[in-house]
C-alpha positions in Angstrom: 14.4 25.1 10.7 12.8 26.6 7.4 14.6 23.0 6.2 12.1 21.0 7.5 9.1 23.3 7.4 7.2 20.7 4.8 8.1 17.8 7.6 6.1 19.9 10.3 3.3 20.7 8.1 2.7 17.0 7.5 3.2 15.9 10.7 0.7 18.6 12.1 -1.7 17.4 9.4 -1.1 13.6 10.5 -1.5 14.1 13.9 -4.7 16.2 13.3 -6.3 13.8 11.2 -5.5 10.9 14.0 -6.6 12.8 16.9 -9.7 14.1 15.2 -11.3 10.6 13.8 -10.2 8.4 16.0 -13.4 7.5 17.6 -16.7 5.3 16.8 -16.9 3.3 15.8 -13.7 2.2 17.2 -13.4 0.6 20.3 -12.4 3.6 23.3 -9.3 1.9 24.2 -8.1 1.2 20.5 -8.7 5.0 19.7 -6.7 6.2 22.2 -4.3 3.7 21.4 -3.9 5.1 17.9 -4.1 8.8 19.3 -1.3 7.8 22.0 0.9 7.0 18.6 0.2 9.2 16.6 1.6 12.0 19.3 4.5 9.8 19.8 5.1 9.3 15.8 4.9 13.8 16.0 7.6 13.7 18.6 9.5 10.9 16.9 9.3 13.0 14.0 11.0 16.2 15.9 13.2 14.0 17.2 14.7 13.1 14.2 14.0 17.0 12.1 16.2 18.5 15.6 19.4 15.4 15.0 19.2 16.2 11.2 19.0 19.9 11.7 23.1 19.5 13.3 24.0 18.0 10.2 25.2 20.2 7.5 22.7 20.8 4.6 24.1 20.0 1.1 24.5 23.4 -1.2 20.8 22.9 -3.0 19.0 20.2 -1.4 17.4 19.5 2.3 19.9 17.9 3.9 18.8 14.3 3.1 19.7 14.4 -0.7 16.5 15.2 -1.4 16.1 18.7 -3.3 15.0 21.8 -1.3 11.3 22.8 -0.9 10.4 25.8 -2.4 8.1 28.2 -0.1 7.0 30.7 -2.4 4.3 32.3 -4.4 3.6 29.2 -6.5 3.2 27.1 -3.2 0.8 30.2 -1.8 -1.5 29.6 -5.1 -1.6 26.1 -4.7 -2.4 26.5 -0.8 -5.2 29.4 -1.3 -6.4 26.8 -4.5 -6.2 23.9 -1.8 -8.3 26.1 0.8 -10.9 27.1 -1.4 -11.5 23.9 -2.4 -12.0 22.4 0.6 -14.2 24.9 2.2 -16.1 25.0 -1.4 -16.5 20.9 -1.2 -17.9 20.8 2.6 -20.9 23.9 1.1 -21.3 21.9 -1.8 -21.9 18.4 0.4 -23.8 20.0 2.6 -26.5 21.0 0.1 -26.2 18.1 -1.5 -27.3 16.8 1.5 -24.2 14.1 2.4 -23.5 13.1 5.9 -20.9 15.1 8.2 -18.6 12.2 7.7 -18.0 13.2 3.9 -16.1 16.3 5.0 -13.1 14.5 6.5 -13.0 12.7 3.1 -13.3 15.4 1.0 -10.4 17.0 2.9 -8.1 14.1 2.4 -8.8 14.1 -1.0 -8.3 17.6 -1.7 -5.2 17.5 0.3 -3.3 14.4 -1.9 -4.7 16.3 -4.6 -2.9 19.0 -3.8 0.5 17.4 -3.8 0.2 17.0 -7.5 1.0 20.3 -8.7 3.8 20.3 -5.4 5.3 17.6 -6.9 6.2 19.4 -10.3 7.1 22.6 -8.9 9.5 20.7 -6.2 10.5 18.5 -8.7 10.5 15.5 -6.0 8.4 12.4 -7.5 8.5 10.8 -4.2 5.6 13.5 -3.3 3.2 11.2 -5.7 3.0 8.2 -3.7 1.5 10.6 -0.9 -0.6 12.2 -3.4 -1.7 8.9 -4.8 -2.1 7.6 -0.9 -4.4 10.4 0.6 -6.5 11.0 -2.6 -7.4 7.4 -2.7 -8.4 7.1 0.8 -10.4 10.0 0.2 -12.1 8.4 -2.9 -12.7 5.3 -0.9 -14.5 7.3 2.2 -16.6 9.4 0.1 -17.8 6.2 -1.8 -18.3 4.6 1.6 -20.4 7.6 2.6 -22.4 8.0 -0.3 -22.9 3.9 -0.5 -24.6 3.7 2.5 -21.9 2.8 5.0 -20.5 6.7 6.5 -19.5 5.2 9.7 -16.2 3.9 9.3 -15.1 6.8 6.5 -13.2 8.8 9.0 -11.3 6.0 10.0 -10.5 5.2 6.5 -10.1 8.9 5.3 -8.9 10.6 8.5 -6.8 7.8 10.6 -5.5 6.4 8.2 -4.7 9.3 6.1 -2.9 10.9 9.4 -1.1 7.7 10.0 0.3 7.6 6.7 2.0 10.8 6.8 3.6 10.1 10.1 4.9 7.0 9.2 6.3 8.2 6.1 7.6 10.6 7.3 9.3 9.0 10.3 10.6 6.9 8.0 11.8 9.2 5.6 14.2 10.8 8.5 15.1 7.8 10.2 16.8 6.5 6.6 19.1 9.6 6.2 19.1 8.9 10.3 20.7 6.1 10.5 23.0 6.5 7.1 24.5 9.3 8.8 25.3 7.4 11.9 26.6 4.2 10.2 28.7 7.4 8.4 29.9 8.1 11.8 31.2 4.9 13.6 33.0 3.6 10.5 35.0 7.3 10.6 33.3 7.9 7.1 35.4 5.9 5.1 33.9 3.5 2.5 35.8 0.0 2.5 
């Protein structure tokens, strides 16, 4: 299962961010709502990563047509760099005084951030539109915090950061999903 190792890391991130900041100021019922799909978008997610997993992977890539992901030192650096920086961020907003509410955004931020460096060693672009997402919804909560308005950062840098990785990533294994299946009922011949 070391094939979808990535998948599971960003679906345990997802869910995590979900089920930590969903809550005020969100109405009770709409937070657990949203913490009710998030767990179901997880098991969606090994759903799809235990089908896939049957399939034959192609010599060099993941199984999707994507290339493989790498799990080695360079990923450890960028990890450890990743950790450092976050626990670093959350002393350095804390003497500076910033509300609790800055740390989730400082987390989301750090962690798109991240994906920048992933993206060049794993030579998968596709990896930039996550970066892109998360650090920018991290941007936008730390303004929100430091503008006056911290209440409604976590939902903006925690719920909807975790719900962005678990619908991409749903819907980066239903496509390769369903592909192989129409593969299937038509025998596998093209027309």
């Amino acid at each position: 299962m070391t094939r979808f190792l990535g998948v599971y890391i960003g679906a345990g991130f997802g869910l995590v961010f979900v089920l930590a900041n969903a809550g005020p100021p969100l109405d009770p019922a709409l937070a657990l709502v949203l913490r009710g799909l998030a767990v179901a978008a997880l098991a969606g997610v090994v759903a799809l990563t235990l089908v896939l997993a049957r399939r034959p992977a192609p010599e060099g890539g993941s199984g999707d047509g994507t290339p493989a992901l790498r799990f080695g030192p360079f990923y450890g650096a960028v990890v450890a760099a990743e950790a450092a920086l976050i626990l670093g961020g959350v002393q350095v907003l804390r003497l500076l005084g910033a509300q609790d509410q800055a740390n989730v955004c400082w987390i989301a931020l750090v962690v798109g951030l991240h994906f920048l460096p992933l993206a060049w060693y794993w030579r998968t672009r596709e990896i930039l539109v996550v970066a892109l997402y998360l650090s920018s919804l991290g941007a936008v909560g730390l303004a929100m915090v430091f503008t006056g308005h911290p209440a409604w950062a976590p939902f903006v840098s925690g719920v909807l950061s975790g719900a962005g990785m678990l619908g991409g990533l749903l819907v980066s294994l239903a496509v390769p999903f369903f592909a192989g299946r129409r593969g299937a009922g038509t025998g596998g011949a093209s027309a």
